[in-house]
C-alpha positions as CSV (number, residue, x, y, z in Angstrom):
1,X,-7.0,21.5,-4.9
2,X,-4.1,22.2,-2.4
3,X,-4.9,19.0,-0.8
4,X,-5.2,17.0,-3.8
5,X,-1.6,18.4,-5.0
6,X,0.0,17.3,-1.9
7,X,-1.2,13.7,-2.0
8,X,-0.4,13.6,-6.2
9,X,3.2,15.0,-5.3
10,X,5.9,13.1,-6.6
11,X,7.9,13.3,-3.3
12,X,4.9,11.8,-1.4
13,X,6.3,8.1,-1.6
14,X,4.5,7.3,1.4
15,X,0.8,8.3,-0.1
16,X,1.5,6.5,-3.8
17,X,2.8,3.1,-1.7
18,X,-0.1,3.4,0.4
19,X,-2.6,3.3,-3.3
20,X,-0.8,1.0,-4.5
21,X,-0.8,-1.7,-1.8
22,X,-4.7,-0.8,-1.9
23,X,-4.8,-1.4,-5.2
24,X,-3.0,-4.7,-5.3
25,X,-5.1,-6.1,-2.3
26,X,-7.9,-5.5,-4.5
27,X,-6.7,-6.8,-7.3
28,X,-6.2,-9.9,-5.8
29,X,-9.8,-10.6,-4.1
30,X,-11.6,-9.3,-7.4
31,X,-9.5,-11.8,-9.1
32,X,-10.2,-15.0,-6.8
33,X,-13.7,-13.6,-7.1
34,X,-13.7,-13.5,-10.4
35,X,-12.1,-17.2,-11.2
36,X,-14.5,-18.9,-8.6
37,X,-17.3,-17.3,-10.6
38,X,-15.9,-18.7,-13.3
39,X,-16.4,-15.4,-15.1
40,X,-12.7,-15.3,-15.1
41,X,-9.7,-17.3,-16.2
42,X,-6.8,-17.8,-14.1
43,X,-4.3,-14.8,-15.3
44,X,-1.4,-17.3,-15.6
45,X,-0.3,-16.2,-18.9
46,X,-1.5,-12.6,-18.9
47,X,1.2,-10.0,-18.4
48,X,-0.4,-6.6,-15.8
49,X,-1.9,-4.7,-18.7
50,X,-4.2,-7.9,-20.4
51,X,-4.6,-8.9,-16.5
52,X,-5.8,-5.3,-16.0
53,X,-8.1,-5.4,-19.1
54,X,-9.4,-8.6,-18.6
55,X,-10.5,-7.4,-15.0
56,X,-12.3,-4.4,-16.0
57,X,-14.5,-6.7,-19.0
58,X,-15.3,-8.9,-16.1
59,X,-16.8,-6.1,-13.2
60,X,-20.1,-6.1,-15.2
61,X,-20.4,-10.3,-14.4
62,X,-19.2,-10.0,-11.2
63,X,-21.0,-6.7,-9.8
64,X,-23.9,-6.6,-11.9
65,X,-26.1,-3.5,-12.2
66,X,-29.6,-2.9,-12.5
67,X,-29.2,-1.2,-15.8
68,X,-28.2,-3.2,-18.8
69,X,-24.9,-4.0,-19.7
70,X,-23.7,-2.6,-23.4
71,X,-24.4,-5.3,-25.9
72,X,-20.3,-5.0,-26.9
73,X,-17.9,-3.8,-24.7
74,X,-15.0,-2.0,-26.9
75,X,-12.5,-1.0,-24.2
76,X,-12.3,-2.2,-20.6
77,X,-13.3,1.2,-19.5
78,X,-17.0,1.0,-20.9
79,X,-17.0,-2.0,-18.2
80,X,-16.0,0.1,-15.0
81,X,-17.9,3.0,-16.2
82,X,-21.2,0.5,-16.7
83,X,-20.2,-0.9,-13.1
84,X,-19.6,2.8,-11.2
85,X,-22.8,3.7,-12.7
């Protein structure tokens, strides 16, 4: 827990830039991913947050999973919970 608190500290700026460079170089190969599987559109008129939600509906198209996916996904998060499991 000690561990975890150090990286979560707010004067860490080196740790959250770190996650969040991850986090955008992901973003950005799940999303050409994504549009050349057509099972996205091109985010040009999405602001972060539909981007965002948009990208978790799509994880079950583009990393499908040997278990079904729900017949209707509600919230983006039913998506990466269907993918992680």
């Amino acid at each position: 827990m000690s561990e975890l608190r150090r990286l979560l500290d707010k004067d860490n700026h080196k740790y959250i830039a770190e996650v969040k460079k991850r986090w955008d170089d992901f973003v950005a190969k799940v999303q050409f991913y994504g549009v050349s599987k057509k099972a996205m559109k091109p985010p040009m008129t999405l602001d972060g947050v539909e981007f965002s939600i948009a990208l978790f509906k799509a994880l079950p198209t583009l990393f499908p999973s040997p278990a079904a996916p729900p017949k209707k996904l509600g919230h983006a998060s039913e998506a990466l919970i269907h993918v992680l499991q």
